[in-house]
C-alpha positions in Angstrom: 4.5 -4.3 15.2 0.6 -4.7 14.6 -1.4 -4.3 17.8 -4.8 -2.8 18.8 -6.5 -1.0 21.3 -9.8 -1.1 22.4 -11.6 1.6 24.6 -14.6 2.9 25.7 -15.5 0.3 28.4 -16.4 2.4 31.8 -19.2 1.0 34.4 -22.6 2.2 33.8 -26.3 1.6 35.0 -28.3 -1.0 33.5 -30.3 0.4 30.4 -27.6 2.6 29.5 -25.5 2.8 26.1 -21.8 2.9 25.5 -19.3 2.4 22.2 -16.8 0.4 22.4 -13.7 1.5 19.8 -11.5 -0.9 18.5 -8.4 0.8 16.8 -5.6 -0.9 14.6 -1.5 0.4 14.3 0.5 0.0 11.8 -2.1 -2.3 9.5 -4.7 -1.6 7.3 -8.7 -2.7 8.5 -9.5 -3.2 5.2 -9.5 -6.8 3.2 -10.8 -8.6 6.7 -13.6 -9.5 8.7 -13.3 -8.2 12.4 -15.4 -9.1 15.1 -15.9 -8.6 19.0 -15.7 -10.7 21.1 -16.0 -10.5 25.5 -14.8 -12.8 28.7 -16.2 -12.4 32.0 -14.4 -13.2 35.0 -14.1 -17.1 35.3 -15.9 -17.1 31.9 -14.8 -18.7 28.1 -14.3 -15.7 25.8 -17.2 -16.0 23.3 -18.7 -13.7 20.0 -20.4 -11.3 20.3 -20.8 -9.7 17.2 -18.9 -10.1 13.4 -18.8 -7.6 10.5 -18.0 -8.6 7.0 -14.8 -7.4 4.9 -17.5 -4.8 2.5 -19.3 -3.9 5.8 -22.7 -5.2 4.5 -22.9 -8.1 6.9 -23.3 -8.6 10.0 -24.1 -11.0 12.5 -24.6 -11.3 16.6 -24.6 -13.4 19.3 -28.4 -13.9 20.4 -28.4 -12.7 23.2 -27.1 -9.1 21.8 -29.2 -9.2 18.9 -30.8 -5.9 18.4 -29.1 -4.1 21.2 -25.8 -4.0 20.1 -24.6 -2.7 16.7 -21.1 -3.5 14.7 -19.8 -0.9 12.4 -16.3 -0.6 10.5 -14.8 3.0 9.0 -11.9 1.6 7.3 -10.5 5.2 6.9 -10.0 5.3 10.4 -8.5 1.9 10.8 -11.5 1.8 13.2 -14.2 -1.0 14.5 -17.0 0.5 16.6 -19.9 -1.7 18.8 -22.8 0.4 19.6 -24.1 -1.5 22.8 -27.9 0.1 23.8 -30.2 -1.1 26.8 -26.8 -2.8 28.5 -28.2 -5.4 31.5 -25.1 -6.9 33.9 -25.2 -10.0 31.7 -23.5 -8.0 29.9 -20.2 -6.8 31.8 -16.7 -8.4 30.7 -13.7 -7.0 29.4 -14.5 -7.0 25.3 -11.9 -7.7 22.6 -11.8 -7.4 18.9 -9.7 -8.8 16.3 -9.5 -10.0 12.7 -9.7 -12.9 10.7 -9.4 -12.9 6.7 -13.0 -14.1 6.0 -16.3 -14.3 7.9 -16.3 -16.1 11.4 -17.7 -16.5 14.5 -15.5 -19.0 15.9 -12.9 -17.5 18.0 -10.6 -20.0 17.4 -10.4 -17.8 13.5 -8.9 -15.1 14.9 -6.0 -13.8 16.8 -3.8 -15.5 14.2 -3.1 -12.2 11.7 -2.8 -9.5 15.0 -2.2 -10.6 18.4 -4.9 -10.0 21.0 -4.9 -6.4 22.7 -6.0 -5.9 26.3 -9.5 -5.7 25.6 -11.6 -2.4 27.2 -13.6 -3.5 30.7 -17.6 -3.0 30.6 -19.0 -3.2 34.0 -22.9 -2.7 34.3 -24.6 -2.3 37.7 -28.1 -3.2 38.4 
């Protein structure tokens, strides 16, 4: 059974930084595009940020655009998001997942690996 886990989420002061880790089981990272995604409470889940199958694209929700940073190490079955200069816009629980090409659309993925439980973020003002 394929399933992830993502961590890292903690509350923290606005301005501050945390990574987010998004780790797979029992499934290679490689050959797909994974992307991150977040839900706050009473909220849709939207994007938030998408990284290409090589690792050499990238793409972000607006309003995270130069704050937050996707990475992939495939030989760590890993997918990091470097979030800098977080604001309470930004808390929800965040979720990652795959899709076999590039997409922002969250209706793309959760089709090859089920959702995990997503890691909480909670900034304070």
């Amino acid at each position: 059974q394929v399933h992830l886990v993502e961590d890292g989420g903690r509350l923290v002061q606005a301005g501050e930084s945390l990574r987010l880790s998004c780790a797979t089981s029992g499934r290679t990272n490689s050959g797909y595009g994974w992307a991150w995604f977040r839900q706050g409470l009473g909220k849709e889940r939207e994007f938030v940020a998408v990284i290409s199958r090589s690792g050499s694209v990238t793409r972000y929700e607006d309003s995270v655009e130069g704050r937050f940073t996707i990475s992939r190490v495939d030989a760590e079955n890993t997918i990091y998001l470097q979030m800098n200069s977080l604001n309470p816009e930004d808390t929800a629980v965040y979720y990652c997942n795959a899709a076999p090409f590039f997409s922002t659309y969250l209706s793309d993925y959760g089709k090859l690996i089920p959702w995990g439980q997503g890691t909480p973020v909670t900034v304070s003002s």
